[in-house]
N, C-alpha and C positions, 0 to 999 in steps of 0.2 A: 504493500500500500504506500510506504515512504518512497520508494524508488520512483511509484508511478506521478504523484503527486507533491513533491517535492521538486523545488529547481533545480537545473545544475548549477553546478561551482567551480570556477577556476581552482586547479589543484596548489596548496603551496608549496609542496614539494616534487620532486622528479620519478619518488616511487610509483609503480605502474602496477596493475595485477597483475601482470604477467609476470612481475617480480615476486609473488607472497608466496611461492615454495622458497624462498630465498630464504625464510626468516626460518622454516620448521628444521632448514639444513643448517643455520647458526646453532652449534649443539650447546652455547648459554642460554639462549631465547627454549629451546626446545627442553631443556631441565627445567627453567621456570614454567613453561606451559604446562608441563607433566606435575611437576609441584603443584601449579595452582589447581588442574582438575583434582589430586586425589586430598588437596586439605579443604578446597570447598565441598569437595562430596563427601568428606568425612565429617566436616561442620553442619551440613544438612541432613546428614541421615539422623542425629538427634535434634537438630532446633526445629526439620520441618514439622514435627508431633511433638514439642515441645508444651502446647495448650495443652491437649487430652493426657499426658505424664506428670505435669504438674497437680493436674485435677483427679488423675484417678490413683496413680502411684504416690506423689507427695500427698496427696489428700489437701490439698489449699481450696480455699474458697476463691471466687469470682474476683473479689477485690482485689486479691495477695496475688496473683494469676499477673493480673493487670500490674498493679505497684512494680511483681517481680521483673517482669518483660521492659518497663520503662526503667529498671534500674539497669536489667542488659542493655540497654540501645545507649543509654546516658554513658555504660563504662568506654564506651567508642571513644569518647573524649579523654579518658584516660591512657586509650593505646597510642592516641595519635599525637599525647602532648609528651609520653617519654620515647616515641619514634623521632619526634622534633630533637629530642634535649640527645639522647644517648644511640641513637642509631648509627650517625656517621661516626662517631668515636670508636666503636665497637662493633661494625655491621656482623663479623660472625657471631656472635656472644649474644649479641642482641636475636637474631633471627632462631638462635637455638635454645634461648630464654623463653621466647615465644610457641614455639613448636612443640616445646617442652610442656608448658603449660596449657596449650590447648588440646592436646594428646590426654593430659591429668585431667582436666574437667569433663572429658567427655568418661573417662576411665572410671570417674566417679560419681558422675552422674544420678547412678539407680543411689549411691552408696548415701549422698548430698540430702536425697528426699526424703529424712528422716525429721526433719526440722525444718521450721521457714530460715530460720538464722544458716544452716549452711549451704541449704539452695542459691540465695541471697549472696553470703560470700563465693560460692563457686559461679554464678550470674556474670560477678565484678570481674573476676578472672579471665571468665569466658568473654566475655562484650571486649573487654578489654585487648589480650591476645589476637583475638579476630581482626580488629581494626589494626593493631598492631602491625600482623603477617600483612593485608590486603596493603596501606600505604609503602611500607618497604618493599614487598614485591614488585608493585608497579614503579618503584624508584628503582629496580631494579632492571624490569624491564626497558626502562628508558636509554637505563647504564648501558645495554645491551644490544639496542639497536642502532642500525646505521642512522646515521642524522638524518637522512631523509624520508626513512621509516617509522617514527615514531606514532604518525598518527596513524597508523596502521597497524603497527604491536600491541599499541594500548587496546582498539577494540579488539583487534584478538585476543587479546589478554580476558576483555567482558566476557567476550563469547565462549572462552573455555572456563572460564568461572559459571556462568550463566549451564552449559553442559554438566559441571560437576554437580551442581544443584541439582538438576535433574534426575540425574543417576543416583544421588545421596539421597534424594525423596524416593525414589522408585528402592531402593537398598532398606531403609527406612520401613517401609508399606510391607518389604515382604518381612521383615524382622517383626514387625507387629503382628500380620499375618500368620507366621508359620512358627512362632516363638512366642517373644510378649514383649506390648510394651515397654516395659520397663530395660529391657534390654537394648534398646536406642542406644545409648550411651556406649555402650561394649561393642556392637558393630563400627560407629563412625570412629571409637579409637581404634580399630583395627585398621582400617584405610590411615589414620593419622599416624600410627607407628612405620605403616609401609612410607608415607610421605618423610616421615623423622629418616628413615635408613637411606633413602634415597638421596634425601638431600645430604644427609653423614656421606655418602659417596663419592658425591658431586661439588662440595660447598669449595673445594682447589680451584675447579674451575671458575666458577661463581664470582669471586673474591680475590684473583687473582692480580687484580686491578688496584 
């Protein structure tokens, strides 16, 4: 519908589609893309059932549901103000801080929903971390592509984020299905341990810079 309806635009760079196997063949561009699918599909297979887990496995009521959710979206502020302060000083340390800990919150998830109070703190963690990984990555990406590609990494960059969700809701659906709820958490930290070892593999490359 955008393509049909939308104008055109002068390009401002020289990148062409004929060029975007160019970026999947850069094998930094191509770890961060494989990174981002398996920690957004690991981040969605527990936040996309995140309502119906809180309500039937933590037992929270309507209100605390709510409160809890707007405390996740608020910690975003927290991942994005110590990516500002401590990222460029530290980008390894920093990114394995992070992967660290959103691997721990989904790990503990079923474990969290025994109380509002540690739901609540693993929330801050989790909001936190997510925004965390998502700004450094794409600072990454940028590190990563040719100059005249950039605005053509970044959407790729959406659209293989935008795919892991997919897959992390569908991974999710059948964990609820053929298992149980509460078990959200243990699936998406198994995608997030493969994403931790992978990047342990690859982080020479990465960082090389």
């Amino acid at each position: 519908y955008l393509f049909f309806t939308l104008p055109t635009l002068p390009s401002r760079g020289s990148f062409s589609l004929q060029r975007l196997p160019e970026l999947f063949c850069r094998k930094s561009l191509f770890v961060l893309f494989v990174l981002t699918f398996l920690i957004s599909g690991s981040y969605y297979v527990g936040y996309s059932y995140i309502e119906p887990f809180l309500k039937q496995v933590a037992g929270l009521d309507d209100n605390w549901i709510t409160l809890s959710l707007m405390i996740f979206g608020a910690s975003g502020l927290l991942g994005s103000f110590a990516f500002s302060k401590y990222y460029a000083l530290r980008p390894i340390l920093f990114t394995k801080i992070v992967l660290l800990v959103l691997t721990f919150c989904l790990f503990f998830l079923q474990l969290s929903s025994v109380s509002l109070f540690s739901v609540l703190l693993l929330f801050i963690l989790w909001g936190a971390s997510v925004t965390a990984y998502n700004v450094s990555f794409q600072s990454e990406i940028i590190k990563h592509s040719p100059a005249d590609a950039t605005s053509v990494s970044m959407p790729v960059f959406s659209g293989i984020f935008n795919l892991g969700i997919g897959c992390g809701t569908w991974i999710g659906g059948v964990t609820c299905t053929c298992w149980s709820l509460s078990f959200i958490g243990y699936a998406g930290a198994f995608f997030a341990v493969l994403a931790l070892v992978y990047w342990f593999r690859h982080k020479s490359l990465l960082y090389s810079h």
